[in-house]
N, C-alpha and C positions, 0 to 999 in steps of 0.2 A: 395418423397422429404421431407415431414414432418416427417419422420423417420428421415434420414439423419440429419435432424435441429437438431432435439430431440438430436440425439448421440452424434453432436458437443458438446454440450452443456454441456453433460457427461465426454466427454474424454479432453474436457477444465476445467471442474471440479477433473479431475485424475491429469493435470496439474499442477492447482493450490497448491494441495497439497503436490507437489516436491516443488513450487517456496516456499510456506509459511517454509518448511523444510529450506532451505536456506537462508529464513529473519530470522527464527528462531536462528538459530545459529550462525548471524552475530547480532543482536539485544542481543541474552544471552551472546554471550563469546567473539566478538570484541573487545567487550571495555577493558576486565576481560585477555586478551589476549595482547593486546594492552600494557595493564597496564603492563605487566609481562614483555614484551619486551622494553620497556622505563624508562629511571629515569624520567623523567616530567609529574608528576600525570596529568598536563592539556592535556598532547596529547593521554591520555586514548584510548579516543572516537574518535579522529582520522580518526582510520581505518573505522570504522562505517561512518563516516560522507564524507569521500572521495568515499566510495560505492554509498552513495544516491545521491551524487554530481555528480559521471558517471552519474550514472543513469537520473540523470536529464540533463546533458546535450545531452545522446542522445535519449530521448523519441522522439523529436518532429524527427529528422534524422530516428529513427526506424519508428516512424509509412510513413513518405514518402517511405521508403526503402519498406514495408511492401506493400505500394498501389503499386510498379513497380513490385515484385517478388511474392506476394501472402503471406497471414497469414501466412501459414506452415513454409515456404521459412524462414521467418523472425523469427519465433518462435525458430528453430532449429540454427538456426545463436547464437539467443542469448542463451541459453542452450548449446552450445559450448562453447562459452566463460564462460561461468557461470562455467562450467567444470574445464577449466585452470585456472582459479580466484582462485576453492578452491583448485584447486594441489597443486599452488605456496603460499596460506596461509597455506597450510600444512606444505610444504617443510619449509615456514619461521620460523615454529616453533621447528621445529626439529636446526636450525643452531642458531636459537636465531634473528635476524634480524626482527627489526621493520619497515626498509623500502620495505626488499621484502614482508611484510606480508601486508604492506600498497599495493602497485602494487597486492595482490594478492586481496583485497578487490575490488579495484578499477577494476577490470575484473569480480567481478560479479556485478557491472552496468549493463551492457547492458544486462544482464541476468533478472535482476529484471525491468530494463524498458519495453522488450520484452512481459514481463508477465504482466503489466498493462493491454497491451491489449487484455488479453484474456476476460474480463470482454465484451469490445466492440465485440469482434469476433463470444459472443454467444449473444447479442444484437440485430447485422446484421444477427444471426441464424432465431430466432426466429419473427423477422417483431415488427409492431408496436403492443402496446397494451400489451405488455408482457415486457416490459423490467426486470420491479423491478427484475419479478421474476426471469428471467434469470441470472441478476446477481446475486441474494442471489444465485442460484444454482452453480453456478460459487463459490464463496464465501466459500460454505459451504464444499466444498471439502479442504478447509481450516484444518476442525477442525480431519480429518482422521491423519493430519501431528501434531497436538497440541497435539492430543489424545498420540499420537505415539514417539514423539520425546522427553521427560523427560527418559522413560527408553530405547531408541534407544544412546541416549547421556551417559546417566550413562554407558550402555555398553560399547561404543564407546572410553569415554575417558580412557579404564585403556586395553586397545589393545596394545598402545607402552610403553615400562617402562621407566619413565624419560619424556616422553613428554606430557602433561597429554592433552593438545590440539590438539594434534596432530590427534588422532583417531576422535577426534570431527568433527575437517575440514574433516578427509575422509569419514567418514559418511555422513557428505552434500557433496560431490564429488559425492556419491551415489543415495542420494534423486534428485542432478542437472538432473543426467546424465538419471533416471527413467523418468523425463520426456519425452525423447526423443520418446517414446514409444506412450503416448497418442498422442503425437504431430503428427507423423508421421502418423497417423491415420485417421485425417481431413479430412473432406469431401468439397468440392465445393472449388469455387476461388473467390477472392475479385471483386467486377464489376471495370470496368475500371476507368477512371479519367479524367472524360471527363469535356469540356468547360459546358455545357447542363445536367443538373440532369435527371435522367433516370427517374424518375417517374413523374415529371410536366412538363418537358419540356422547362424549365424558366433556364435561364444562372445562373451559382453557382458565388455566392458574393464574394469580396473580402474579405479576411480573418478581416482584422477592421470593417465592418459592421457586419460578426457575431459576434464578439467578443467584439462591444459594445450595443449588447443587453440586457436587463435587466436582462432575465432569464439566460444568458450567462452568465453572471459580478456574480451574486447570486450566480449559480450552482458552477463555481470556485472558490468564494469565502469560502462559505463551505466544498471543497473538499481538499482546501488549509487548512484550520481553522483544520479542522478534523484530516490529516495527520499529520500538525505542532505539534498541541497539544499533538497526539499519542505517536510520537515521541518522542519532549519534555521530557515527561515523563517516556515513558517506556525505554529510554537509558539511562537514570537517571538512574533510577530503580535498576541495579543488581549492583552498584559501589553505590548506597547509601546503598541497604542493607548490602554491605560487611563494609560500615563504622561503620553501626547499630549492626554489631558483626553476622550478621546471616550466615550462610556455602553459597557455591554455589549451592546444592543441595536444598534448601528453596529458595533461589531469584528464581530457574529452573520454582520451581512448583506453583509462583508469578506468574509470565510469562504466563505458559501453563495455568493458568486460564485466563487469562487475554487473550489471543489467542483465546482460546474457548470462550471468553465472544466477541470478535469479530467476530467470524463468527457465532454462534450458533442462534443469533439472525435473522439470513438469510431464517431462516424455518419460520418466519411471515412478517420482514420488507419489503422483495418483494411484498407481497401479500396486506398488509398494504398499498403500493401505487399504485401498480395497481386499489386497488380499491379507499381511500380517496387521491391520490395526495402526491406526494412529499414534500412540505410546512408541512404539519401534521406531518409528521414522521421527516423531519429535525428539527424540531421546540423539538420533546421528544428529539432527539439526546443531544439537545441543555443544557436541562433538567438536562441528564445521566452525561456530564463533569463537571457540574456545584455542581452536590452532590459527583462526584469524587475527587475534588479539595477540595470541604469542610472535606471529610474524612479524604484527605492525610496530612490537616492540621491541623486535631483533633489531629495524634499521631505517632508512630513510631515501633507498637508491628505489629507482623504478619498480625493480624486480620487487621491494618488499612491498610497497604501494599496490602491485596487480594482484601478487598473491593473497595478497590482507584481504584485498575486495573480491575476489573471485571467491573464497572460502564464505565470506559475508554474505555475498549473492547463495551461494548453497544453505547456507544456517538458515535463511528468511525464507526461504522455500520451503524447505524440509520441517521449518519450525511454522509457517505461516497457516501452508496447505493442509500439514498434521490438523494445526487449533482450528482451521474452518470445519473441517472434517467431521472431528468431535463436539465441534458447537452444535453441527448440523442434528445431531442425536439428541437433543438435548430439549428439543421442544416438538409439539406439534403445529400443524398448520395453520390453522387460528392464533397459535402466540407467535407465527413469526418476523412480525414487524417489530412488537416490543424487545423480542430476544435477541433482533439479530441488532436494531435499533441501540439499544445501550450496550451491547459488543462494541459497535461500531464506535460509538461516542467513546466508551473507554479507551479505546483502543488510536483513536485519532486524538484526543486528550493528552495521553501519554507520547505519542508520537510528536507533537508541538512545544512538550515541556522539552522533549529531549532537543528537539532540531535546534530551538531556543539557548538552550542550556552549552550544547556543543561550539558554537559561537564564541559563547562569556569563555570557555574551559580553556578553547585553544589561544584567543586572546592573553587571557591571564597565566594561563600556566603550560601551554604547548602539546604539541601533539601524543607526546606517551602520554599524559594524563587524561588526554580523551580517551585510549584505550586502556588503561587504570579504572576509570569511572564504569564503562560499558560491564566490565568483570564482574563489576556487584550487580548490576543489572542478572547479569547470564546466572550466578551462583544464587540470585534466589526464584528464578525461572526455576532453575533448575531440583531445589526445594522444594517447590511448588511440585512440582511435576512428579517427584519420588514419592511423596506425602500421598499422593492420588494413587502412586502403582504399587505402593505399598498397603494401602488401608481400604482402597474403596474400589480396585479395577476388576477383580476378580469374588466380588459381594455380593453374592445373590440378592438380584432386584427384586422389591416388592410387587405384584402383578397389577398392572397397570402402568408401569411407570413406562418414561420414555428413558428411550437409549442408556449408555452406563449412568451408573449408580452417580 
């Protein structure tokens, strides 16, 4: 059985590294693609921002879908779609059409919300006591697609002559559809859903008493802060550098650092809270955005560009992996579709206002004001988060309850 846990864990981590392939190339060339197919510099990002907008509207649908038919069941569901998502942003590009390229984003939502949960799937692998790690392990199959996809891309875009996006979207057609592989390979089935939590025996709570627990309100609130901010920035990012005169080939290799500087940290941040706690490690996260933002508004050469995102890529790690960590305490077994379900929605919600929003900010008012804006974001994350370790982290729990106060 503890094999079996193990290999989940692994072939969820093979996973990831299809889905990160797929953010990848809608996070680099969405917007850069986008742009190509519109005269309205504002509807850029667009495409990007109607992707994470599916995407958040059916996490909380996927993961209930997910408790009636089984992880597998759900995962493969969404990796289909993800499929047809990037055929028809292919196809859009080849005809010129910015609205089927829009419809063709918006089908890999449910692809990208399926693959949140792979984070949870090796969670419920592995028991308590081990979370961190499990998801840095999850995570870090992240950085095989980062490593990979600068010169899988470079190849990719010069495949059809005249389309120069064209081989881009099929190369993530390809990385979608490789997930199919690990997927189908899952071991075990999700437990049932029952009135009665299988491990105490105590009836599972209505969804508003989990969800106004402290460590609840925190964990979301950082997981929301972390993606926002990510966001924010890095869809900025390759339409500010094409203002700043730099190729697409420099914004690529922005990016993949900034990729790897999000999952690479995975190889201690688990580990980090299994042993001192979540709170410590959210808390550096908190740290990493706050000298990424200072950078991005020191200047505008390469160097401030890598720096800014490499610091970005550690903040969303350290802040990401912390709030799944402390989500995970927060509920029992029988409530974890609903808990982990409107996590996800909030979290992919704010994630879509922000991608959205970064767009209008840098059109309208330029690059320091995207990192101006991200600042309030961070300072009341960061609010958030003191309010908890100051009043509720160290509160003697009532008996029975789950995880911190």
């Amino acid at each position: 059985m503890a094999q079996s846990r193990n290999s989940n864990v692994l072939l969820l981590a093979a996973a990831q590294a299809g889905l990160l392939g797929s953010t990848m190339t809608i996070v680099s060339f969405g917007g850069l693609a986008g742009k190509s197919l519109t005269i309205t510099p504002e509807l850029a990002t667009l495409p990007v921002s109607l992707s994470i907008a599916t995407a958040a509207l059916v996490t909380a649908p996927m993961s209930m879908l997910m408790k009636r038919i089984g992880r597998r069941r759900g995962f493969m569901i969404g990796a289909l779609s993800g499929i047809l998502g990037m055929l028809i942003a292919m196809m859009a590009t080849f005809v010129g059409s910015f609205a089927l390229f829009c419809l063709g984003t918006m089908l890999l939502g449910p692809f990208h919300a399926s693959g949140q949960y792979y984070r949870f799937a090796a969670i419920e692998s592995v028991g308590s006591g081990h979370e961190g790690r499990a998801v840095s392990i999850v995570l870090l199959g992240s950085v095989v697609a980062a490593v990979a996809m600068p010169s899988l891309t470079q190849h990719a875009s010069s495949l059809f002559e005249g389309s120069f996006y064209a081989g881009i979207f099929l190369n993530g057609l390809i990385l979608v559809a490789l997930t199919l592989i690990p997927i189908s390979l899952l071991k075990g089935e999700d437990p049932a859903d029952t009135a009665l939590d299988d491990e105490t025996g105590v009836p599972a709570r209505p969804l508003k008493k989990i969800a106004l627990q402290p460590a609840y309100i925190t964990a979301v609130v950082n997981a929301m802060g972390a993606y926002a901010m990510m966001s924010f920035v890095m869809t900025a990012t390759p339409l500010a550098m094409e203002i700043c005169g730099f190729d697409t080939v420099t914004s690529t290799e922005v990016i993949r650092n900034h990729v790897l500087a999000m999952f690479l940290p995975g190889l201690v941040s688990g580990k980090l809270i299994d042993r001192f706690g979540a709170l410590p490690v959210i808390f550096t996260g908190h740290i990493s955005f706050a000298a990424a933002f200072m950078v991005a508004l020191s200047g505008i050469s390469t160097m401030h560009f890598s720096v800014s995102l490499i610091l970005l890529g550690i903040g969303w790690n350290f802040g990401y992996v912390g709030a799944t960590s402390m989500l995970a305490k927060t509920y029992t077994t029988s409530e974890s579709s609903k808990a982990q379900g409107l996590n996800e929605f909030l979290v992919f919600g704010f994630y879509a206002l922000s991608s959205a929003a970064s767009g209008l900010v840098l059109a309208w008012w330029g690059w320091q004001m995207v990192n101006f804006a991200v600042i309030i974001i961070l300072g009341v994350t960061i609010a958030v988060t003191f309010w908890y370790a100051m009043r509720h982290y160290n509160t003697p729990k009532p008996v029975g309850s789950i995880g911190p106060a």
